[in-house]
N, C-alpha and C positions, 0 to 999 in steps of 0.2 A: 660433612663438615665444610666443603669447598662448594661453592656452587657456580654459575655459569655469570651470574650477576656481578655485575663491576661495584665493590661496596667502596666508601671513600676511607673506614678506617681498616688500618691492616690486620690481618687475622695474629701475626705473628710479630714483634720486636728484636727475633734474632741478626746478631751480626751478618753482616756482610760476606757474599763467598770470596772466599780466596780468589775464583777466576774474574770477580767483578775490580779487581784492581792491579791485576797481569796484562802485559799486553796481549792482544791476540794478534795468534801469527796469522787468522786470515784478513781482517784491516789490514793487517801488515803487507802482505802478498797485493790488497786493492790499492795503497796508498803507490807500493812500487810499480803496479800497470799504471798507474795516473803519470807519475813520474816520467815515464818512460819515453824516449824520443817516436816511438811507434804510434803511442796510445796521442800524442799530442800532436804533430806529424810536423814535426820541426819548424823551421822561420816561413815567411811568405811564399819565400820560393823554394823551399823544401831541400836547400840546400844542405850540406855539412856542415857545423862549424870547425874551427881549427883543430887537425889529428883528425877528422873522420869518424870521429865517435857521437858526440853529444850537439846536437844543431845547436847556431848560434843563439840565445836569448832562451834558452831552454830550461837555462840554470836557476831563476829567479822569479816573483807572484808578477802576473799581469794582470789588468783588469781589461773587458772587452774593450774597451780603447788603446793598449796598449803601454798605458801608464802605469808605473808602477807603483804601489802601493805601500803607502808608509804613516808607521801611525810616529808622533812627536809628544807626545801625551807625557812621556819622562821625561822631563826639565832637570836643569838643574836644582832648583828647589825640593821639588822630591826627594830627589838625591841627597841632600845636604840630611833634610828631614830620618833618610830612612838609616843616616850614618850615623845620625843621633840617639837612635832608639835603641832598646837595649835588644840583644839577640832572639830573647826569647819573646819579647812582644811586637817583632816585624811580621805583618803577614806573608813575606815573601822573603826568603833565604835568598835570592840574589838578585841582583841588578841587572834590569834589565837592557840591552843592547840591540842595537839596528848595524843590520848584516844587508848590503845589495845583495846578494843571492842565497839559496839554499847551501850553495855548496862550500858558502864561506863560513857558515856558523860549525863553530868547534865542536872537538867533543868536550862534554860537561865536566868538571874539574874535579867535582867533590860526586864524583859517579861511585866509586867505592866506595865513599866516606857513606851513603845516604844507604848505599845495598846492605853495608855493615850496621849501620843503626836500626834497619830494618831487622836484619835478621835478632839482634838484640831482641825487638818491640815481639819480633813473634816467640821466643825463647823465652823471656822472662816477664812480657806484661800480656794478661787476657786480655782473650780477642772481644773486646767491646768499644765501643766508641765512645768516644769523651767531648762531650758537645763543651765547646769554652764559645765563654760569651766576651768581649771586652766592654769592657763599663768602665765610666771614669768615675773612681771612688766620689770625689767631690758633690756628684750628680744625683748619687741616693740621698744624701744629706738633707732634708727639707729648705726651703730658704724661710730662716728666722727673720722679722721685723727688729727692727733698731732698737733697743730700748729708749732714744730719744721718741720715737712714735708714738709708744705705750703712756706716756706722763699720762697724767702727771699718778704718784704711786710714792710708798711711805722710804724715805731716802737717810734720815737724819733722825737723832733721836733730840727732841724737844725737850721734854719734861720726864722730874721723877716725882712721882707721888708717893714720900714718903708717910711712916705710920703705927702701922702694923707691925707687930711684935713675933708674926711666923707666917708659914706659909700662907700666902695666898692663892687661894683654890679656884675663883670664879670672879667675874666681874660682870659690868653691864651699862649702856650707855643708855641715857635716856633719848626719848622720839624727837628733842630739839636738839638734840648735840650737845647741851649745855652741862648738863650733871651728869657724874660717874659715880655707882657703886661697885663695892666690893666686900668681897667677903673670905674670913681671913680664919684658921685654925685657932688664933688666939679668942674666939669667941664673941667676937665683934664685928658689927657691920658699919664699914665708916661709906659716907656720903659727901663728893670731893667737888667739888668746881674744876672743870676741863680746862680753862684758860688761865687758871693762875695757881692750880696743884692744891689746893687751899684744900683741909677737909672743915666742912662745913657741920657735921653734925658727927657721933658716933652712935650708936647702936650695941648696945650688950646683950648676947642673947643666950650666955651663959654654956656655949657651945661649940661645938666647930660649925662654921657654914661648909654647908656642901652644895649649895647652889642656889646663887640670886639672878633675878628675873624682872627687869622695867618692863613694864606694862608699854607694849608697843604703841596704844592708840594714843593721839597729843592731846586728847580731850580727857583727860581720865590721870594721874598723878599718883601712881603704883605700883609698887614693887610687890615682889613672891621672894621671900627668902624661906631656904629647905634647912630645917636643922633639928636633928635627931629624928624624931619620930613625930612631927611635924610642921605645918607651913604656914607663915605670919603672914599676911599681905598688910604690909607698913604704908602707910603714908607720909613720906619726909617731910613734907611741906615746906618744899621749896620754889621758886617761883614767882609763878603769879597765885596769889589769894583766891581769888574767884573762881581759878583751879583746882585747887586745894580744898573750897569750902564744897564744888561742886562735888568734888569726889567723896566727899564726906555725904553730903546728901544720896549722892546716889547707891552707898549700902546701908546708910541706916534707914532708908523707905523700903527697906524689905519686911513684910509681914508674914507673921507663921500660917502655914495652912492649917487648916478646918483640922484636919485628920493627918495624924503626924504618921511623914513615910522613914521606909528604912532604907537607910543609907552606909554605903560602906567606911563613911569614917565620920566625925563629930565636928560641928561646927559649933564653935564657941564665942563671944562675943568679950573683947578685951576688957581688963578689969581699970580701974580709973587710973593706978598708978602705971599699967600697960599704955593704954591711949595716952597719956600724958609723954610717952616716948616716940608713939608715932603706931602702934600698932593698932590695928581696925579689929580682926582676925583672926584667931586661932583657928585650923583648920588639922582635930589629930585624926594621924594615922594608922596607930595603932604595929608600923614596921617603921625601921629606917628609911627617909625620904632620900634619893640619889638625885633627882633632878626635878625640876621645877623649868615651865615654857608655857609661854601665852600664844596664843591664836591671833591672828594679824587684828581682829576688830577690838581685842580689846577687854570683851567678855567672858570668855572659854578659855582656860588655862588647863595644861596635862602634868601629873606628876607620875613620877618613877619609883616603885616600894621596892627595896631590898626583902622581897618575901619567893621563895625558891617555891615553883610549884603556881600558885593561883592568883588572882587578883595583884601583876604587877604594875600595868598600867591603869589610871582612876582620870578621868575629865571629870573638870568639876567649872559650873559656871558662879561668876560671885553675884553678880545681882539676885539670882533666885535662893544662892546658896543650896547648890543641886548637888549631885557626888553622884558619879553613875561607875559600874564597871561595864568596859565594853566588849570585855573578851570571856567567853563562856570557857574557854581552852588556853592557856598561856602557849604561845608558839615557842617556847624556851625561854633561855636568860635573856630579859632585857636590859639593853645597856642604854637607850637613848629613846628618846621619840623627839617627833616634828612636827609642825602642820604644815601641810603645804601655802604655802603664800598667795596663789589665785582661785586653787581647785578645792571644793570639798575633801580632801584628800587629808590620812590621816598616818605619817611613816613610821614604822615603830622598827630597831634594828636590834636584832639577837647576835648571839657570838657571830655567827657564818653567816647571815642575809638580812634582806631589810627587805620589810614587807609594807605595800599599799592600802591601805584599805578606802573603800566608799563609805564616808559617813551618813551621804541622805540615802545610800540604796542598801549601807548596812551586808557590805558583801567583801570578798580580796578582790581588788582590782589586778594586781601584780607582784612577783615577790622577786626581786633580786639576788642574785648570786654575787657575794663579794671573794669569792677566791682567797678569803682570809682565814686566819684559824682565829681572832680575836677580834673583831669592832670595839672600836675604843667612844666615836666620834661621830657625829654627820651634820650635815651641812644641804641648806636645800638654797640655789640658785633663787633669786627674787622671780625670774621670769619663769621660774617653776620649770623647768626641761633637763635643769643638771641637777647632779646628784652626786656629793663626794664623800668620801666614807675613810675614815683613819684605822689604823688599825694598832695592837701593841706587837705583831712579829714584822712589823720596820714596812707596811704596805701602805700605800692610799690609791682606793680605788675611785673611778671617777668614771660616770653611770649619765651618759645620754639618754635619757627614758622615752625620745620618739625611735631609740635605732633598736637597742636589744634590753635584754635584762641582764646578762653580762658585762660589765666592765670595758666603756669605754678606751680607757689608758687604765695601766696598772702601775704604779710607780712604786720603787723599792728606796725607802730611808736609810740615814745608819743608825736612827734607832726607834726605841716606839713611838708611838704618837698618842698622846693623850687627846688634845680638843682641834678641834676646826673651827674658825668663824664664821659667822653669817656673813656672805659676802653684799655686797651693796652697791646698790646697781650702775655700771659705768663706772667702779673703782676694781682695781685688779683683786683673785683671792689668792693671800698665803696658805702656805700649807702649815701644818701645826708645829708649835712650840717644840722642841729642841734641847737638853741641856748644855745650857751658857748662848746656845746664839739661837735667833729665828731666822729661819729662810723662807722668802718670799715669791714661789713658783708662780707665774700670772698668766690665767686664765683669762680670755676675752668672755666680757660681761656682757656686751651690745649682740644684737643680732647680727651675722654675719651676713654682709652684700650679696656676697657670692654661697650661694646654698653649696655647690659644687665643691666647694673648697673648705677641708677638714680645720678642723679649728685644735691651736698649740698649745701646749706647755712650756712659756719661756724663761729661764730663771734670769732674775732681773739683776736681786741686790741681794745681802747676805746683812742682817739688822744685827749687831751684836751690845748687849747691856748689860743683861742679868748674870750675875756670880750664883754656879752650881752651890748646891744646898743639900744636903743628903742626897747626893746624887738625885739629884732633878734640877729645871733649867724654870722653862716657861712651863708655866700650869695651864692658861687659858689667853686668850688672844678673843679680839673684836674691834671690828670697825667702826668707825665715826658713820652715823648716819647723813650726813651730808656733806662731809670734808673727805680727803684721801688721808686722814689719818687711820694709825694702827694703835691699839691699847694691847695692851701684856700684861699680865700679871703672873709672879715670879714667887720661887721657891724661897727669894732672898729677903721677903717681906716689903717686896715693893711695889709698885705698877707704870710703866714708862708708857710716856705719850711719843710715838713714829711719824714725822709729819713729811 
């Protein structure tokens, strides 16, 4: 077990012996021969000092020149310092003093007092050691940036877009900034003007919406709205014309193929008094639609079936009018999907994790662990590297995808979270909707200078608007595509513009 080999760690962690903190009486016996008028052989001339006992200059430290040695290192200042600290966090129980000789320093004052707390410490506390570190609390603290630094970020509430008759569920900004839709329990999708609250057009769709979706490319003029057991893609025709006509061109130049394939849901083409509302599209499902997201080009759009078991998630492209399913296996309940914003990359998130997939190599690239018992929500960074995930037991987890598959930060709400927004690049992201207020946690968006240095969650402002509604607050939240505005939409039949 022991060998003759000097190792650097120790075999054993045991306390200390007793004799390694006793004095020893033979130092003791060596320090009294040093002492001693024999062992030093008295002054120059080996004389006595006064009484015939102790030679003169005997008494006190010499250095080989004869000068004595004295340190001043204890100032006043120290002094002052060490009378201010509280007893138990001085490192030194008493003051220290300069004595011209040996034989002038006293005996110690609190000599029983220290032998008596010792025998205590051996009596009633185990013999182990208790390593204390001193840290100034202050010094763990991160140092936060100013929120004057952070601006510019949504401070004030602008506008209400009133309308709607119950809750609003979902909203969506279109690629110029300019139009907002929404979609609303009362069966209706109205279509608003951002700068002056105006709704511009309504939509009856005979239903509750459960999820609308602007067509993110600026070339292309379309919406996805999910409701019941299938997906419209309207065209508002708002705008510019040339816009509008084009995107009408560009799905009715779709031609059937030779040999009709099978597809997991039906594509329908709208009947005259449909079109005449704005719809191009029926696309059924044949289950309840939950969510409805387009792919950054513009083309590729994904929906969400409330079908327990197989075929939850469907991509479907509109030009070809194509429907694929892409999962042979459903990896559980899904509650969301994404596309990734630069990478082929495809997120789909179940109760507990959010998984990656490779669309051109058709494989799982990565699956994440959220730590959560529910996903409610997710959110994928434009620069494609972050990843934040809500949950409904009061969590948001928030997933650096070059560090681990675990959870970045894990943040605890006080209560559930239903939606996240897409954040937007160089404007700060909030965290999700709240009932009765939104809070606005910010994330840095830019790439960070300094690689070295961790990047924060700062809480900025606290946005208060929306009046609780059957107990619910904010339903969904999104940002302005090129403003530091913030949109909401609320349980109270409203939608407030945050600038």
């Amino acid at each position: 077990f022991f060998s003759h080999e000097v190792q650097i760690h120790p075999v054993t962690n045991r306390p200390a012996d007793k004799r390694s903190f006793i004095p020893s009486l033979v130092e003791k016996e060596k320090v009294g021969k040093r002492e001693s008028p024999d062992f030093r052989g008295g002054d120059a001339g080996g004389k006595a000092g006064e009484g015939g006992m102790i030679p003169a200059g005997c008494g006190g430290w010499k250095s080989s020149s004869g000068r004595r040695l004295e340190r001043s290192w204890w100032d006043e200042r120290r002094k002052l310092a060490w009378e201010q600290q509280e007893p138990a966090e001085r490192r030194l129980n008493f003051l220290p003093q300069k004595f011209g000789s040996l034989r002038a320093v006293p005996a110690y004052p609190r000599f029983i007092h220290e032998r008596f707390e010792r025998c205590l410490d051996l009596y009633l506390c185990p013999r182990q050691r208790k390593m204390r570190v001193n840290v100034d609390p202050e010094d763990l603290i991160p140092k936060l940036p100013r929120p004057r630094d952070l601006q510019p970020f949504p401070t004030t509430q602008a506008l209400i877009y009133r309308g709607h008759s119950s809750l609003v569920r979902t909203l969506s900004v279109s690629p110029s900034g300019q139009w907002l839709v929404s979609g609303s329990d009362d069966g209706t999708v109205r279509f608003w003007e951002v700068s002056t609250a105006r709704c511009l057009r309504t939509l009856p769709v005979g239903s509750a919406v459960k999820s609308v979706a602007w067509n993110p490319n600026p070339s292309i003029c379309l919406v996805a709205v999910a409701v019941d057991e299938q997906v419209l893609l309207v065209n508002p025709g708002l705008g510019d014309r040339l816009l509008v006509a084009a995107t009408d061109q560009l799905l009715d130049s779709w031609e059937a193929p030779e040999e009709e394939r099978i597809q997991p849901v039906q594509w329908i083409p709208a009947s005259p008094e449909e079109r005449a509302k704005g719809i191009r599209l029926l696309v059924q499902h044949g289950k309840p639609v939950t969510q409805v997201t387009w792919h950054g080009k513009g083309d590729y759009w994904a929906s969400v079936v409330r079908n327990p078991g197989s075929r939850q998630v469907l991509i479907h492209q509109s030009s070809r009018r194509w429907s694929q399913d892409p999962f042979r296996k459903s990896p559980g309940m899904i509650q969301c999907v994404r596309f990734h914003p630069i990478r082929p990359y495809f997120l789909v998130a179940s109760q507990r994790s959010v998984r990656i997939y490779n669309l051109l190599r058709q494989e799982l690239t990565k699956k994440l662990q959220s730590n959560c018992q529910w996903i409610s929500s997710m959110a994928v960074h434009p620069g494609g590297d972050n990843v934040i995930c809500g949950s409904y037991d009061s969590k948001l987890a928030w997933f650096d995808l070059d560090l681990s598959t675990r959870p970045y930060r894990l943040l605890r709400i006080p209560v559930p979270t239903p939606r996240i927004p897409t954040p937007t690049p160089g404007i700060p992201v909030p965290a999700p909707g709240i009932p009765g207020i939104l809070r606005i946690p910010i994330v840095p968006c830019v790439p960070r200078s300094d690689l070295l240095q961790n990047a924060l969650l700062v809480p900025l402002k606290v946005l208060k608007g929306h009046a609780p509604h059957l107990q619910l607050g904010v339903l969904d939240v999104a940002f302005h595509p090129q403003q530091p505005w913030l949109f909401s939409a609320g349980a109270d039949g409203t939608l407030r513009l945050y600038t």
